[in-house]
N, CA, C and O atoms as a GROMACS GRO file, in nm:
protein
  388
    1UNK      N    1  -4.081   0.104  -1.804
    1UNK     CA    2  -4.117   0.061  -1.670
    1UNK      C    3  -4.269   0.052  -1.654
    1UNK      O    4  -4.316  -0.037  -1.584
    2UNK      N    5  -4.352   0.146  -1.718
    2UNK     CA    6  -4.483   0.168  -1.701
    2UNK      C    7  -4.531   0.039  -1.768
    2UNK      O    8  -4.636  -0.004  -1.721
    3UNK      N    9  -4.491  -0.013  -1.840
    3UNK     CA   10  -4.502  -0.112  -1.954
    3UNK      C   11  -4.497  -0.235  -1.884
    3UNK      O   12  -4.606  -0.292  -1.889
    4UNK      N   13  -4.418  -0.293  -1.824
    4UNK     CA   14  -4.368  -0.393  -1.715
    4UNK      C   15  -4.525  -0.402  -1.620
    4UNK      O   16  -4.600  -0.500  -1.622
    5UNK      N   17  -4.558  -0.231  -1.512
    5UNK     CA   18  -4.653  -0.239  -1.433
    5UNK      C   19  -4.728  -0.302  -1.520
    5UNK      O   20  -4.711  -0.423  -1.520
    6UNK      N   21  -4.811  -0.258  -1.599
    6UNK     CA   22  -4.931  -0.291  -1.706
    6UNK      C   23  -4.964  -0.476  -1.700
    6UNK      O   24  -5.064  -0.531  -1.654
    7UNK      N   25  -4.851  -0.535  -1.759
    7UNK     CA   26  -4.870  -0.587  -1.794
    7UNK      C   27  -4.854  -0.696  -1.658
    7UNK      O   28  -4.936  -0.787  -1.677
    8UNK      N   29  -4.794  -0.714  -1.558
    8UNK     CA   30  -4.799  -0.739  -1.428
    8UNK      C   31  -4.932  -0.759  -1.366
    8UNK      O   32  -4.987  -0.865  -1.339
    9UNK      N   33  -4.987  -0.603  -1.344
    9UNK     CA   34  -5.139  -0.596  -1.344
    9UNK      C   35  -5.237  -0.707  -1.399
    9UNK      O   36  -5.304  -0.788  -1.336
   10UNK      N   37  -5.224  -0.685  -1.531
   10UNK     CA   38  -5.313  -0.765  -1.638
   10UNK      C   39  -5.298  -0.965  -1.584
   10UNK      O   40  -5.365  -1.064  -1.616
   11UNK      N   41  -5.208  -0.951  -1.518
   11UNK     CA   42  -5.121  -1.143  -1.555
   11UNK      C   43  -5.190  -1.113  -1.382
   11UNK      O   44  -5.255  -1.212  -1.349
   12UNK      N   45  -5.188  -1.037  -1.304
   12UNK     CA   46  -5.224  -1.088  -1.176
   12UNK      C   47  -5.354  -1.087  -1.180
   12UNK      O   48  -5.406  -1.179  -1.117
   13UNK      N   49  -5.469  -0.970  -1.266
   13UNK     CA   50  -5.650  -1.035  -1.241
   13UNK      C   51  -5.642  -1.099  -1.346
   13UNK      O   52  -5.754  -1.083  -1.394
   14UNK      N   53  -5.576  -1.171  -1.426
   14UNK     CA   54  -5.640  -1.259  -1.487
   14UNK      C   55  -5.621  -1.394  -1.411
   14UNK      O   56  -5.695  -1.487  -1.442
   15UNK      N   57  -5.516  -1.414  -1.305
   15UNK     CA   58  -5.482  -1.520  -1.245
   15UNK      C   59  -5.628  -1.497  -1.099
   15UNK      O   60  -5.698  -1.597  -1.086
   16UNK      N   61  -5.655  -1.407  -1.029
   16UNK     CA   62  -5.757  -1.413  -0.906
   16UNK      C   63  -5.874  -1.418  -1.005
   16UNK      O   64  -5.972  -1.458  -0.942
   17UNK      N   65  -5.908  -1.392  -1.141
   17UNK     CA   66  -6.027  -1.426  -1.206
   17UNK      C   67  -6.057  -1.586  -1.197
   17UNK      O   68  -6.155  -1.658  -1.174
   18UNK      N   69  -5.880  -1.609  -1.237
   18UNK     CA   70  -5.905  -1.746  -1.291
   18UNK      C   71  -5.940  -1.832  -1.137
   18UNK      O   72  -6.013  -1.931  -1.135
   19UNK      N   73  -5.872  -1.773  -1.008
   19UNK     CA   74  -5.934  -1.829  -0.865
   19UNK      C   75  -6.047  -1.837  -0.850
   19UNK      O   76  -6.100  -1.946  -0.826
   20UNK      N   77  -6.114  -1.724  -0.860
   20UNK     CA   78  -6.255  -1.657  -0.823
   20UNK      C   79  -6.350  -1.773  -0.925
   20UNK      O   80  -6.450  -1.829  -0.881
   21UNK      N   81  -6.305  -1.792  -1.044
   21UNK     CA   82  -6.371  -1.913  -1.150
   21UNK      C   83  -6.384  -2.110  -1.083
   21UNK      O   84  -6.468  -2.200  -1.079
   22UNK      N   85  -6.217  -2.080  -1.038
   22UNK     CA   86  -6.251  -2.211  -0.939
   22UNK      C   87  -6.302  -2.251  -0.861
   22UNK      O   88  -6.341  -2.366  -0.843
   23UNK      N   89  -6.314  -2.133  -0.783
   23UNK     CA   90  -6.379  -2.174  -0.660
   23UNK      C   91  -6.556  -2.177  -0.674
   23UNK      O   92  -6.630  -2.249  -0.606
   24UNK      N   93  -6.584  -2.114  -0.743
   24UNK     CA   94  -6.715  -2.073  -0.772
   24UNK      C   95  -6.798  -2.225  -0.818
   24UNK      O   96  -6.900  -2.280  -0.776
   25UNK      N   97  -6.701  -2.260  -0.920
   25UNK     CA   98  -6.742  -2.423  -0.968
   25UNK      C   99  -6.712  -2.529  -0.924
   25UNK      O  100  -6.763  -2.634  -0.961
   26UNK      N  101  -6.627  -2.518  -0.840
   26UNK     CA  102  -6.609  -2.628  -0.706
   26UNK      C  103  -6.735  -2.609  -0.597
   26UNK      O  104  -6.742  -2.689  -0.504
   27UNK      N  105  -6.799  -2.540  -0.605
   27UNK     CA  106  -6.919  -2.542  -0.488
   27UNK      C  107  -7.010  -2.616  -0.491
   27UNK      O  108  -7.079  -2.644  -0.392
   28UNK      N  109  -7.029  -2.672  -0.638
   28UNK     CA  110  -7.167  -2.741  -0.666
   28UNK      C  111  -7.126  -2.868  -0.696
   28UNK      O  112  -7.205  -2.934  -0.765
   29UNK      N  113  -6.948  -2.957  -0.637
   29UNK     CA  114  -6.917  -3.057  -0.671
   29UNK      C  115  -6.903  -3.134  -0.524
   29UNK      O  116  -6.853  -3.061  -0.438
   30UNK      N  117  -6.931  -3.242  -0.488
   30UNK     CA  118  -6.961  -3.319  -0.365
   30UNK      C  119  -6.831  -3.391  -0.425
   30UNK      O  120  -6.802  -3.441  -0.534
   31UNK      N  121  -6.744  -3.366  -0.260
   31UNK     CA  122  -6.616  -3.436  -0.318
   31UNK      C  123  -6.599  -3.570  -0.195
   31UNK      O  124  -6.500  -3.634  -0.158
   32UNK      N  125  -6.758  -3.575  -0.152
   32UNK     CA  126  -6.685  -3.718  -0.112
   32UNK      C  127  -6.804  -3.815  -0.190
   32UNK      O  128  -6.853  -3.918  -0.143
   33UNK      N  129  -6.833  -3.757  -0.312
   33UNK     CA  130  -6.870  -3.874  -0.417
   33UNK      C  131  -6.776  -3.848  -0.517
   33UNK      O  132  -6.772  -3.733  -0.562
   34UNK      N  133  -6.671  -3.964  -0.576
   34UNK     CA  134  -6.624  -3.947  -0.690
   34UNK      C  135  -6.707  -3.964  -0.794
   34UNK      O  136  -6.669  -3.884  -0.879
   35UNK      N  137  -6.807  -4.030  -0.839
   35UNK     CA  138  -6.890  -4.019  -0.940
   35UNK      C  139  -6.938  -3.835  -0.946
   35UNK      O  140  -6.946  -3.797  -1.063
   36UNK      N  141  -6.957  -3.766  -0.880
   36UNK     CA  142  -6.979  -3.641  -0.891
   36UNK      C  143  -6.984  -3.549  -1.027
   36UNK      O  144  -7.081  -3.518  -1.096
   37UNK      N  145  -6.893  -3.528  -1.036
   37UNK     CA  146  -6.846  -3.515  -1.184
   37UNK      C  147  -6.891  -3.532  -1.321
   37UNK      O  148  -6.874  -3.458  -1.418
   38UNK      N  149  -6.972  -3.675  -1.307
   38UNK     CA  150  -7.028  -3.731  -1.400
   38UNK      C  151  -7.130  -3.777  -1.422
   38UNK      O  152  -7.168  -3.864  -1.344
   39UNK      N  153  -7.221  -3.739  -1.539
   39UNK     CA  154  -7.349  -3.704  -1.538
   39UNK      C  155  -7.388  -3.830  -1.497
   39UNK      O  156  -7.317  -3.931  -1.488
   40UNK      N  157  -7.534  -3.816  -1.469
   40UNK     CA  158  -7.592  -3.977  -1.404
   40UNK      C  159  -7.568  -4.057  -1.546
   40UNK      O  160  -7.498  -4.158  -1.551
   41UNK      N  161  -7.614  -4.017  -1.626
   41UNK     CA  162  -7.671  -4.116  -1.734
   41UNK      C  163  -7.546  -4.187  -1.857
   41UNK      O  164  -7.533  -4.277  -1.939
   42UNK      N  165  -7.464  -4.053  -1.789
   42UNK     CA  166  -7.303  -4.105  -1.828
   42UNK      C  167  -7.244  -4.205  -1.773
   42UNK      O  168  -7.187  -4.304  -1.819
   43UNK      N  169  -7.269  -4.158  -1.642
   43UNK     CA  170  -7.169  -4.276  -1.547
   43UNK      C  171  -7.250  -4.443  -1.564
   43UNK      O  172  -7.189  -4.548  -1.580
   44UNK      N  173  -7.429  -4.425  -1.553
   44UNK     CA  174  -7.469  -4.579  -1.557
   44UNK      C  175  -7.461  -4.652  -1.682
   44UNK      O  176  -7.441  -4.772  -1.663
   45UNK      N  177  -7.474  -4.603  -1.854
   45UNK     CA  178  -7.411  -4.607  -1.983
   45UNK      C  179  -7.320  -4.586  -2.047
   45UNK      O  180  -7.312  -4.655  -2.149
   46UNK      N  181  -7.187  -4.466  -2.016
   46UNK     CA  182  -7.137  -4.451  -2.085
   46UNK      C  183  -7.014  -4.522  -2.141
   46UNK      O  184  -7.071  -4.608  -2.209
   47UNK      N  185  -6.922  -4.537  -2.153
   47UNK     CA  186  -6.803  -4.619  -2.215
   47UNK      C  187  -6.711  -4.693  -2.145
   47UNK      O  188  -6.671  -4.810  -2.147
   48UNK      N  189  -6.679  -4.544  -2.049
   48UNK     CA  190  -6.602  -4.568  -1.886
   48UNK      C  191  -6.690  -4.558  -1.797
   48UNK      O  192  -6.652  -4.496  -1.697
   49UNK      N  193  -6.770  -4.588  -1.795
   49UNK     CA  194  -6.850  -4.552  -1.666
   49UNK      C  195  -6.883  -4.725  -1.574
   49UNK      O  196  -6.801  -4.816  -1.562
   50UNK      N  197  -6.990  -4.722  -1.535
   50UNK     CA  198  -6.994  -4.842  -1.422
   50UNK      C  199  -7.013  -4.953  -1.489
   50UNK      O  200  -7.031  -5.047  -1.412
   51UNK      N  201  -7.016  -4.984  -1.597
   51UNK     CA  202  -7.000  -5.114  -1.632
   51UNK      C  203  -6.873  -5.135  -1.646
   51UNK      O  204  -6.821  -5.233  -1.592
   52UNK      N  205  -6.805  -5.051  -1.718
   52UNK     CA  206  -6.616  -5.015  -1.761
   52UNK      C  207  -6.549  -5.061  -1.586
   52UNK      O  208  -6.470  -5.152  -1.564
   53UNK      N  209  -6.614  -4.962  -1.477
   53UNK     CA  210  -6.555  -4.957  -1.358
   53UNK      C  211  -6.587  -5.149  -1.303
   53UNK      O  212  -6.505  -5.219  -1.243
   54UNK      N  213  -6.690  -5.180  -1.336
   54UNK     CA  214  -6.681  -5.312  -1.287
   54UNK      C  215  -6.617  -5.416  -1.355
   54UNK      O  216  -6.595  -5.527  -1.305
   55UNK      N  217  -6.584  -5.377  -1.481
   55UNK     CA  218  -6.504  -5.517  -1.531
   55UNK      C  219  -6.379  -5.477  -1.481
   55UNK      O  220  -6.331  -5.569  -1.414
   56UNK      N  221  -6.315  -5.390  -1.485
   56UNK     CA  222  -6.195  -5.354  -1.410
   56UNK      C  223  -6.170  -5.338  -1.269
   56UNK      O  224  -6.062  -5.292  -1.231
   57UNK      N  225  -6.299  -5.386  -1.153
   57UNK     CA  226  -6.233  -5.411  -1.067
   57UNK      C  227  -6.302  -5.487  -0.997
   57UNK      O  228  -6.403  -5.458  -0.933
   58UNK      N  229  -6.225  -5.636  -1.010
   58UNK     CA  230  -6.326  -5.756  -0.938
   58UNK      C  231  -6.342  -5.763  -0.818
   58UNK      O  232  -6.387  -5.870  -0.776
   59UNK      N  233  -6.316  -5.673  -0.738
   59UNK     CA  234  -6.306  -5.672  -0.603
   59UNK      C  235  -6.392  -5.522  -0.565
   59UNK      O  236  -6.326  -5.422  -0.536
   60UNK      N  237  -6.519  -5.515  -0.567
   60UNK     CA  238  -6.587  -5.440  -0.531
   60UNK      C  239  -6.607  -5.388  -0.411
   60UNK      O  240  -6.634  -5.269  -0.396
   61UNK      N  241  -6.593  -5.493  -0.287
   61UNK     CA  242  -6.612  -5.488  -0.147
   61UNK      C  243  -6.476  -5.424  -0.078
   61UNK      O  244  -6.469  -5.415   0.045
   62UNK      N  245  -6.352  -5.376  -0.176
   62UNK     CA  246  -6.261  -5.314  -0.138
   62UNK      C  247  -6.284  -5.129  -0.154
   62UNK      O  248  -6.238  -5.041  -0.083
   63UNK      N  249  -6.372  -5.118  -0.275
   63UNK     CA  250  -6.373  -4.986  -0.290
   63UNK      C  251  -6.464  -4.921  -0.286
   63UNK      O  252  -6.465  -4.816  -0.222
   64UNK      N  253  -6.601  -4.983  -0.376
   64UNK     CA  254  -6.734  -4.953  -0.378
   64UNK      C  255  -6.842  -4.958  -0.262
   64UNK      O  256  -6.901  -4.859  -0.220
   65UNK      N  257  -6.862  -5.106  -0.210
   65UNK     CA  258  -6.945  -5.154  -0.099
   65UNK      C  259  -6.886  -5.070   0.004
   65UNK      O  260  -6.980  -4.993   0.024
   66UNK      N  261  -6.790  -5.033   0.084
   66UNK     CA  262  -6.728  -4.948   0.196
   66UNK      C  263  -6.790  -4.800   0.119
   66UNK      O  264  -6.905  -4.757   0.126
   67UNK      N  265  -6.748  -4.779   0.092
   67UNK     CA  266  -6.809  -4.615   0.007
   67UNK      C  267  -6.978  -4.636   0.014
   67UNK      O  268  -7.036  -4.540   0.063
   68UNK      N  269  -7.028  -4.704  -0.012
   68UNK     CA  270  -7.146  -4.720  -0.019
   68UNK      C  271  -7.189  -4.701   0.134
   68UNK      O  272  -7.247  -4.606   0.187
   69UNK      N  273  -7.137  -4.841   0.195
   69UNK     CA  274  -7.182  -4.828   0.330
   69UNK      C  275  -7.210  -4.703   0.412
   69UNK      O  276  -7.308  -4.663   0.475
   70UNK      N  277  -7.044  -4.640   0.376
   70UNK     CA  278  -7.036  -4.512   0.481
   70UNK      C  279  -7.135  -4.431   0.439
   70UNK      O  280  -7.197  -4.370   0.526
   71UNK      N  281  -7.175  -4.409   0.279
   71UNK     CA  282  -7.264  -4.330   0.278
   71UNK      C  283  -7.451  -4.342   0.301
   71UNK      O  284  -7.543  -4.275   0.256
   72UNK      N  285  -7.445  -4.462   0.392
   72UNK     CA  286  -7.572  -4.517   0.440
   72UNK      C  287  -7.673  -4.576   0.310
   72UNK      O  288  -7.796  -4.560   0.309
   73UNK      N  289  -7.619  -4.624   0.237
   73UNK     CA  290  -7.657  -4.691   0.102
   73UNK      C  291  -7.715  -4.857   0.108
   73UNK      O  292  -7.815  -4.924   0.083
   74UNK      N  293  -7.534  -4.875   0.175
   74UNK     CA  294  -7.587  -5.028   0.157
   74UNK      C  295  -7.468  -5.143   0.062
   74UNK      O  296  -7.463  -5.159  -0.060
   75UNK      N  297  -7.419  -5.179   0.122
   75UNK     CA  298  -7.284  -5.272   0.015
   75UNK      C  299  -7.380  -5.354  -0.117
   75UNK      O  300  -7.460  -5.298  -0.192
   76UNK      N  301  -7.343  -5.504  -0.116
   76UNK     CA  302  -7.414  -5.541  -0.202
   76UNK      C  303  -7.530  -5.529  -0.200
   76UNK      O  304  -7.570  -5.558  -0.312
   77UNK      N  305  -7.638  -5.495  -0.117
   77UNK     CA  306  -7.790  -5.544  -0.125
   77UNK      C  307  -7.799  -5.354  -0.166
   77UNK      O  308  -7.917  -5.323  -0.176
   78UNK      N  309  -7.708  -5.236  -0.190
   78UNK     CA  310  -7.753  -5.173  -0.275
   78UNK      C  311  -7.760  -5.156  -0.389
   78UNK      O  312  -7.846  -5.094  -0.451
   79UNK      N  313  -7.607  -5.249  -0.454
   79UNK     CA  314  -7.587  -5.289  -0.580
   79UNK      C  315  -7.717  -5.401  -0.669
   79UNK      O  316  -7.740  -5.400  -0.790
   80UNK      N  317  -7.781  -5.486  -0.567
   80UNK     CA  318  -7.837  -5.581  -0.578
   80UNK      C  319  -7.972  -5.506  -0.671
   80UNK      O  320  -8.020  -5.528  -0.782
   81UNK      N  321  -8.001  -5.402  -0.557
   81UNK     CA  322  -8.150  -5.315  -0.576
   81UNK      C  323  -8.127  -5.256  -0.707
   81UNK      O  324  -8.227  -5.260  -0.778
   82UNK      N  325  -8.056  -5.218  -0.743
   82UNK     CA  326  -8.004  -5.094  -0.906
   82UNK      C  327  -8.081  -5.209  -0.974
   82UNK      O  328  -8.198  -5.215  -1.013
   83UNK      N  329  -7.976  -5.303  -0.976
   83UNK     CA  330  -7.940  -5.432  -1.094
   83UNK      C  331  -8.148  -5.484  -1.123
   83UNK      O  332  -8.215  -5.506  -1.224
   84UNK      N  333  -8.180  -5.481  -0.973
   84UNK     CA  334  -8.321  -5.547  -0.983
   84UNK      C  335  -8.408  -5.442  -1.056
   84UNK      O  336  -8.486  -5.487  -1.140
   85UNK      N  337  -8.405  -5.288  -1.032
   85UNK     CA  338  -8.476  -5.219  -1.043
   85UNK      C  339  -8.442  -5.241  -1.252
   85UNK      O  340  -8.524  -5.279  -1.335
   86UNK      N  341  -8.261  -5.193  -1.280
   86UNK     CA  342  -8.296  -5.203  -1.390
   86UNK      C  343  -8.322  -5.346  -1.498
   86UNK      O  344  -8.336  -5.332  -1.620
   87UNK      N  345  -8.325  -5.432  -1.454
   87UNK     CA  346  -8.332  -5.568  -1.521
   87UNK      C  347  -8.203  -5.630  -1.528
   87UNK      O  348  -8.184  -5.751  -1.545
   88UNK      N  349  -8.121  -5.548  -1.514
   88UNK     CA  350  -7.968  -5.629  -1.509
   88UNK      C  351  -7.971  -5.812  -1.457
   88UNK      O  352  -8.005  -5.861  -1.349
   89UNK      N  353  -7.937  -5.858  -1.546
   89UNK     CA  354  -7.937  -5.966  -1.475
   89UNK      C  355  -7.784  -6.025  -1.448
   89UNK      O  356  -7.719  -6.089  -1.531
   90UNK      N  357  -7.738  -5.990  -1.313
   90UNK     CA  358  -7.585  -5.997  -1.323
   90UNK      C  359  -7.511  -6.056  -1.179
   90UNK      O  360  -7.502  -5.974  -1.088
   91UNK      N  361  -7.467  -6.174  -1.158
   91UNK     CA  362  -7.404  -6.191  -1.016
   91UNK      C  363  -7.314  -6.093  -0.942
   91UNK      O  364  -7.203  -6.060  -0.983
   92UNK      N  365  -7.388  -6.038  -0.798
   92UNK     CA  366  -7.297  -5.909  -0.753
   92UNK      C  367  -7.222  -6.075  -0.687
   92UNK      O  368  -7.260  -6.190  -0.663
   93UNK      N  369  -7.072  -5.975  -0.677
   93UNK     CA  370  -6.990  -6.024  -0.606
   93UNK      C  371  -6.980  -6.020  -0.451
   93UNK      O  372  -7.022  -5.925  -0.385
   94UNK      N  373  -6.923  -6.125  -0.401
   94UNK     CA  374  -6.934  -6.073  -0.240
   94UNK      C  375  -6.870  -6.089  -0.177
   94UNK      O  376  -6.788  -6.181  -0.178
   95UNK      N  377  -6.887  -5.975  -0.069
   95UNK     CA  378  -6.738  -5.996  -0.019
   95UNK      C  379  -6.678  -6.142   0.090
   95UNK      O  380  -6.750  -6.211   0.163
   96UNK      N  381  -6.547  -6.154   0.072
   96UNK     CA  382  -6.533  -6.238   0.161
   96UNK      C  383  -6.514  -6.235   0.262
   96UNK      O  384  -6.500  -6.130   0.325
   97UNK      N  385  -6.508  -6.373   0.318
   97UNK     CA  386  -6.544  -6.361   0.470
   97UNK      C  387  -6.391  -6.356   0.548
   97UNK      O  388  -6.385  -6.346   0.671
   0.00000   0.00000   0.00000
């Protein structure tokens, strides 16, 4: 029986450790940016990141430009500014009317 407590014990702080671990590293994640997560230099180069996200979704002004907006950014004319700043030379899409 003592054997049972023990090991009960052990399985319940390792489970409020494993809480106390989540929550701790969820503090420093902004969850109303999904890019969050992912390092800057990942998300503007990496494999999946925003070039990957734009060939896969030709409709930008459905997901991105609104996200943008709300976050006082800017739809296309913030996409526009990146592209200018980094040399991109690339037609933003726009939305329709």
């Amino acid at each position: 029986m003592e054997r049972k407590r023990v090991i009960r014990t052990l399985i319940t702080l390792c489970l409020v450790g494993a809480l106390v671990l989540v929550l701790y590293l969820s503090q420093n994640h902004d969850s109303s940016n999904p890019h969050s997560s992912i390092p800057r230099e990942t998300w503007i180069n990496g494999p999946k990141g925003h070039g990957y996200a734009v060939l896969n979704n030709q409709q930008p002004w459905k997901q991105c430009y609104t996200c943008h907006e709300e976050k006082g950014l800017g739809g296309e004319a913030y996409c526009q500014s990146c592209h200018d700043q980094s040399g991109a030379k690339v037609v933003i899409p726009k939305k329709p009317l």
